[in-house]
C-alpha positions in Angstrom: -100.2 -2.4 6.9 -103.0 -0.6 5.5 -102.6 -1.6 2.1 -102.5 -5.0 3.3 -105.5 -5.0 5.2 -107.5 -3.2 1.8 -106.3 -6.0 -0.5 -107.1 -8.5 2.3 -110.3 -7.2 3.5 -109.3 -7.5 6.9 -110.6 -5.6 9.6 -109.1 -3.2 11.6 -106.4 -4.3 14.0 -106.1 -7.7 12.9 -102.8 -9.1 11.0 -100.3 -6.7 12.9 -99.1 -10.0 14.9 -98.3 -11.3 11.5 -96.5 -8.2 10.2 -94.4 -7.6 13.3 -93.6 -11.3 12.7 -92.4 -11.0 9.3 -90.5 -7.6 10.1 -89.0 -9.1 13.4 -87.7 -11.8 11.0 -86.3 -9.8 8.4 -84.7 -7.6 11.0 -83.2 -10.6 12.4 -81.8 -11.9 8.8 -80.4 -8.6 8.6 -78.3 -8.3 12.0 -77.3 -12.1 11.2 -76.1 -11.2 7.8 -74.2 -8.3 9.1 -72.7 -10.4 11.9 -71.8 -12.9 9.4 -70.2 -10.6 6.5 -67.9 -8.6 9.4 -66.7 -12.5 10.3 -66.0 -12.9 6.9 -64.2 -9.2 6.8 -62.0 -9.9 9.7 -61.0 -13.1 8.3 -60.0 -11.8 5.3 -58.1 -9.2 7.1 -56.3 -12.1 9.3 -55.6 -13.4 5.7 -54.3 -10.6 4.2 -52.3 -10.1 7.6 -50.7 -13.3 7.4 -49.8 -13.0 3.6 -48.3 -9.9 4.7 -46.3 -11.1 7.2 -45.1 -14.1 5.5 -44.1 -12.1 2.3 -42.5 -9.9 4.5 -40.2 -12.6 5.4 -39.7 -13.4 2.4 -38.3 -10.2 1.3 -36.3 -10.3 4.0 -34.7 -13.7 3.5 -34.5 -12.0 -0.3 -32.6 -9.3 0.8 -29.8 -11.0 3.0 -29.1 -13.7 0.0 -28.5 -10.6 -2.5 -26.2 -9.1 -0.1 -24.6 -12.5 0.2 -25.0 -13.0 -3.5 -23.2 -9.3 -3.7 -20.4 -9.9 -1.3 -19.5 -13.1 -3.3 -19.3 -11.7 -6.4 -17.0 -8.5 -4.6 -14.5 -11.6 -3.7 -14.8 -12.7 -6.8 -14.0 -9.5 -9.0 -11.4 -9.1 -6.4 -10.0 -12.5 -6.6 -10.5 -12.5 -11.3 -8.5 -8.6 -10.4 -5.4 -10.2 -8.7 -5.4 -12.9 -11.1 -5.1 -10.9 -13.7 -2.4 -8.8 -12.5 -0.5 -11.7 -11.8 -0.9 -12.6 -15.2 -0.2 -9.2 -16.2 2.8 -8.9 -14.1 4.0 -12.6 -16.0 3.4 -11.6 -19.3 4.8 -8.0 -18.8 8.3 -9.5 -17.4 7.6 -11.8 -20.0 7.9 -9.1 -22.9 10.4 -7.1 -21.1 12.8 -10.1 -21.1 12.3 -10.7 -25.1 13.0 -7.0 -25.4 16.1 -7.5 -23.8 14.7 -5.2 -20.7 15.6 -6.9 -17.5 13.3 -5.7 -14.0 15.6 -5.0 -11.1 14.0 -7.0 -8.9 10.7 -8.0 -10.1 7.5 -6.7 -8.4 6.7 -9.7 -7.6 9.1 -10.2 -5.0 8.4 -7.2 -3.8 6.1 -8.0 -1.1 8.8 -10.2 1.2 11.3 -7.1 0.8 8.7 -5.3 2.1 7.9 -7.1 5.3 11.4 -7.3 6.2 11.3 -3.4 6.4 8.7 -4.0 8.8 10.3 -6.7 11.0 14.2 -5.2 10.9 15.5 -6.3 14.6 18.7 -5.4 13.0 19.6 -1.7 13.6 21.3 -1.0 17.0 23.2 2.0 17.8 27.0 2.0 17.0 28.1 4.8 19.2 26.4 6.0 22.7 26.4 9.5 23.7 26.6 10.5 27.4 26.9 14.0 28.8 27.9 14.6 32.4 26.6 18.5 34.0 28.7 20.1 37.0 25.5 21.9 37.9 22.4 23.1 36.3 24.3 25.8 35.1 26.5 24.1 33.3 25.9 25.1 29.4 29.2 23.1 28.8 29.0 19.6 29.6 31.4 17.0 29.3 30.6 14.4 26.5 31.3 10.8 26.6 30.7 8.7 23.4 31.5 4.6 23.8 31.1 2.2 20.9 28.4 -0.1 21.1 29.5 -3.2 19.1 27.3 -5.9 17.2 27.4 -9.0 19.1 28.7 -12.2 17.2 25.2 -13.4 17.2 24.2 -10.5 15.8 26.5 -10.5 12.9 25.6 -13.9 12.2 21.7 -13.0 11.8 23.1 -10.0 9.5 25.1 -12.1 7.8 22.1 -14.1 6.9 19.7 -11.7 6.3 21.4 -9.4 3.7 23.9 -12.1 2.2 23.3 -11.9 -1.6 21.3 -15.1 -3.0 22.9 -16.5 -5.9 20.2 -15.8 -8.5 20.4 -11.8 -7.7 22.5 -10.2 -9.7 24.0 -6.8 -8.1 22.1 -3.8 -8.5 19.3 -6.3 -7.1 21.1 -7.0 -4.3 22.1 -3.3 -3.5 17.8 -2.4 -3.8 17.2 -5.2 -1.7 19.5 -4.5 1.3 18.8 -1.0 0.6 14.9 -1.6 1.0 15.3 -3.9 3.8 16.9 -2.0 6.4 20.4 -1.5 5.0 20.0 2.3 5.6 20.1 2.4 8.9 22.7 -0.4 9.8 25.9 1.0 10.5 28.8 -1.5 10.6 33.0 -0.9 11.8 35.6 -2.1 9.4 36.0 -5.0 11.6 32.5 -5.6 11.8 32.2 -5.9 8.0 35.0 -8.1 7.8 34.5 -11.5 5.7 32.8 -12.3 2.3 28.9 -11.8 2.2 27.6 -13.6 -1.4 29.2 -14.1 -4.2 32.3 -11.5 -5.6 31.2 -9.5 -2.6 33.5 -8.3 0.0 31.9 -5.6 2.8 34.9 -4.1 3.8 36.3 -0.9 2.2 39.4 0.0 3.2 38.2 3.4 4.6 38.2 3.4 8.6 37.3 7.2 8.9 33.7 6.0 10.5 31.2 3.3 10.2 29.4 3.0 7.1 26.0 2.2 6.3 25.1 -1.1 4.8 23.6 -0.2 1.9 26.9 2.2 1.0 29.1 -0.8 1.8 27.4 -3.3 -0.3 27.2 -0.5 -3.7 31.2 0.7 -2.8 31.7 -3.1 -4.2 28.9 -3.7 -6.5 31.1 -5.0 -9.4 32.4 -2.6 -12.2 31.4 0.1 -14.1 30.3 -2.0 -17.7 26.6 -2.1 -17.5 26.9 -5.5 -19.5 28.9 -6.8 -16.5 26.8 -5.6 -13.7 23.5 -6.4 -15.4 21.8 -3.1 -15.3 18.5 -2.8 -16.5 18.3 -0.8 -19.9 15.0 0.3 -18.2 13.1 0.5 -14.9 10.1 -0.3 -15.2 6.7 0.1 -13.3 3.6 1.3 -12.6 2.4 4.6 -11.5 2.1 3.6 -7.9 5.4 2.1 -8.0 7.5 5.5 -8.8 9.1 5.5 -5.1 10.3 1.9 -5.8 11.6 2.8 -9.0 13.2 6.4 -8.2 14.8 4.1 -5.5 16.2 1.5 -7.6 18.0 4.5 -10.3 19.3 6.3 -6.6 21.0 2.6 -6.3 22.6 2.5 -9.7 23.6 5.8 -9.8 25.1 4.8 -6.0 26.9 2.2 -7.7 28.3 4.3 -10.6 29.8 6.7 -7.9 31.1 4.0 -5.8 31.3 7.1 -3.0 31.4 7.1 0.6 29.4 9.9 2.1 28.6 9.7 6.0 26.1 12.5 5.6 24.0 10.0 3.0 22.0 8.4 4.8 20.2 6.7 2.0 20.7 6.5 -1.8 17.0 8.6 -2.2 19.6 12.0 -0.6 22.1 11.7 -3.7 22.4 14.5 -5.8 20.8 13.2 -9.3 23.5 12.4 -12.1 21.0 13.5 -14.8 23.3 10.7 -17.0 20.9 8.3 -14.6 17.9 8.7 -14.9 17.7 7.5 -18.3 16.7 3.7 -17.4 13.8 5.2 -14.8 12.3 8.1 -17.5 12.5 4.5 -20.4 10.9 2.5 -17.2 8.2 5.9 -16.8 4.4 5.6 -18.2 3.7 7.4 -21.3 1.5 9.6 -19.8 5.0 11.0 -17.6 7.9 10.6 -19.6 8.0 14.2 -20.8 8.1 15.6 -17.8 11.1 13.6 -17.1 12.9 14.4 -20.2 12.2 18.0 -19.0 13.4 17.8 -15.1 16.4 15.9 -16.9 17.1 18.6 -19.3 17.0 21.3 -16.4 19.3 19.1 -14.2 21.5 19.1 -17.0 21.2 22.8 -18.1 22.5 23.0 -14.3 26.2 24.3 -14.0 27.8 20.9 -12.5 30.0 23.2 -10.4 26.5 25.1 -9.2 25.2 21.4 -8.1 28.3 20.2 -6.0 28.3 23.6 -4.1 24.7 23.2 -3.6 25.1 19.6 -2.6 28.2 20.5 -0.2 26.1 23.4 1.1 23.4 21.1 2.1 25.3 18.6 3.7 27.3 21.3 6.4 23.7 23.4 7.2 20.9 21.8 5.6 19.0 23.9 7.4 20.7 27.4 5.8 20.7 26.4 2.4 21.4 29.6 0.2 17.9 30.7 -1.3 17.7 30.1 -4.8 19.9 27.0 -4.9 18.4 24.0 -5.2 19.5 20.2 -4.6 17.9 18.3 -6.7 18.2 14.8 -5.1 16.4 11.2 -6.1 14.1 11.7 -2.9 12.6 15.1 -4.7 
């Protein structure tokens, strides 16, 4: 202000009005401009706030169409993976056949054997046990047993379900009724009566107790020329499908034998005729058929006379088995 007044030779006191004026104004412009630029701030921030919020969304709808985008192409691999097992599975039988090498029952079939294991209404008890006490004390009690027949009805649905199909030939038919519940069905002489399939007759002439299914069907399983009975020259299969295949070997070897064994519940508890497993250890994967060729060599370095005792032994007190003595069966 005083430098003002000098330059405009103004006296003292006059001109402040003007000054304050002009300050009061700038001051003014100043508080508007800040006003204005935090208006412009906070819209920017709204801004920046919405683009936020709508890339946010974005991702999001991003992320659930990869997921769906990754599920889809998980039912896909899955779906190309089947496929080309099937195909696999087709070309494999495919080869095997212009080897000569015939499948007892191909895997392919596998899957309807297999859920008639889980839906077998078929097995009913033969023989019910009763025991009648005197007292509590009683450490004797009287024991009544009374045969529990099959019921015509029954026998019929049996007869139905485990009649051989014309296109199986036999050792298919003994895997499949073997598979499929034929373990556990124990039919009388009289039960078995009549003719199941074709060339296959159920009874066997032996009427010292009810046998199972699965012995009755091997006991007449045609001959013993391989060429006859169509018998694989190999088993073949995968590495997850060694319990199928021990199981199909436990079945030939049942039908070599032709033997009736009450104590057998299932062809996986014979005693392994190392002579067998040839067709399973051809059927093995590379990777295991030396150690096949090995556990056959020690079965067959086994004294037969040391394996029949051991077997026998097993059978009367399988619970007191001699130490030492092993049973080598198609279950082990």
């Amino acid at each position: 202000m005083t430098v003002v007044q000098k330059e405009a030779k103004v006296k003292k006191g006059k001109g402040k009005a003007i000054i304050c004026a002009v300050l009061g104004a700038c001051l003014a412009a100043v508080v508007e401009e800040r006003k204005r630029r935090s208006c412009q701030a906070e819209a920017v921030v709204a801004s920046l706030q919405a683009a936020i919020t709508a890339l946010q969304e974005q991702l999001q709808e991003n992320k659930r169409a990869l997921e769906e985008e990754k599920r889809q192409n998980l039912i896909l691999k899955e779906e190309l993976r089947n496929q080309l097992l099937r195909e696999t599975d087709t070309l494999a039988e495919v080869l095997l056949e212009e080897k000569g090498i015939r499948q007892v029952y191909p895997w392919g079939d596998l899957k309807g054997v297999k859920e008639a294991v889980k839906n077998t209404p078929h097995t009913c008890p033969l023989v019910k046990t009763a025991y009648v006490y005197e007292d509590d004390s009683d450490n004797r009690p009287q024991v009544i047993t009374k045969e529990i027949p099959f019921t015509a009805t029954e026998l019929a649905k049996l007869r139905k379900d485990f009649a051989r199909t014309a296109r199986e030939s036999e050792p298919e038919y003994v895997w499949r009724v073997s598979l499929s519940g034929g373990d556990g069905i124990l039919l009388s002489e009289k039960e078995a009566e009549g003719y199941w399939g074709p060339g296959m007759f159920l009874t066997t002439g032996d009427h010292r107790a009810p046998w199972l299914l699965t012995h009755r069907v091997a006991h007449w399983a045609g001959g013993l020329n391989p060429l006859e009975r169509g018998d694989p020259l190999a088993i073949t299969g995968s590495v997850d499908q060694l319990v199928e295949s021990a199981q199909k070997a436990a079945c030939l070897q049942m039908m070599y034998n032709r033997e009736l064994k009450p104590n057998l519940s299932s062809p996986m508890l014979l005693p392994v005729d190392p002579e067998r497993m040839t067709p399973l250890i051809r059927g093995l994967p590379n990777s295991l058929k030396p150690i096949g060729i090995q556990l056959q060599g020690r079965i067959q370095n086994t004294p037969g006379e040391e394996r029949i005792a051991a077997a026998l032994e097993g059978m009367v007190t399988p619970e007191h088995r001699r130490p030492g003595r092993k049973v080598w069966t198609r279950g082990r």
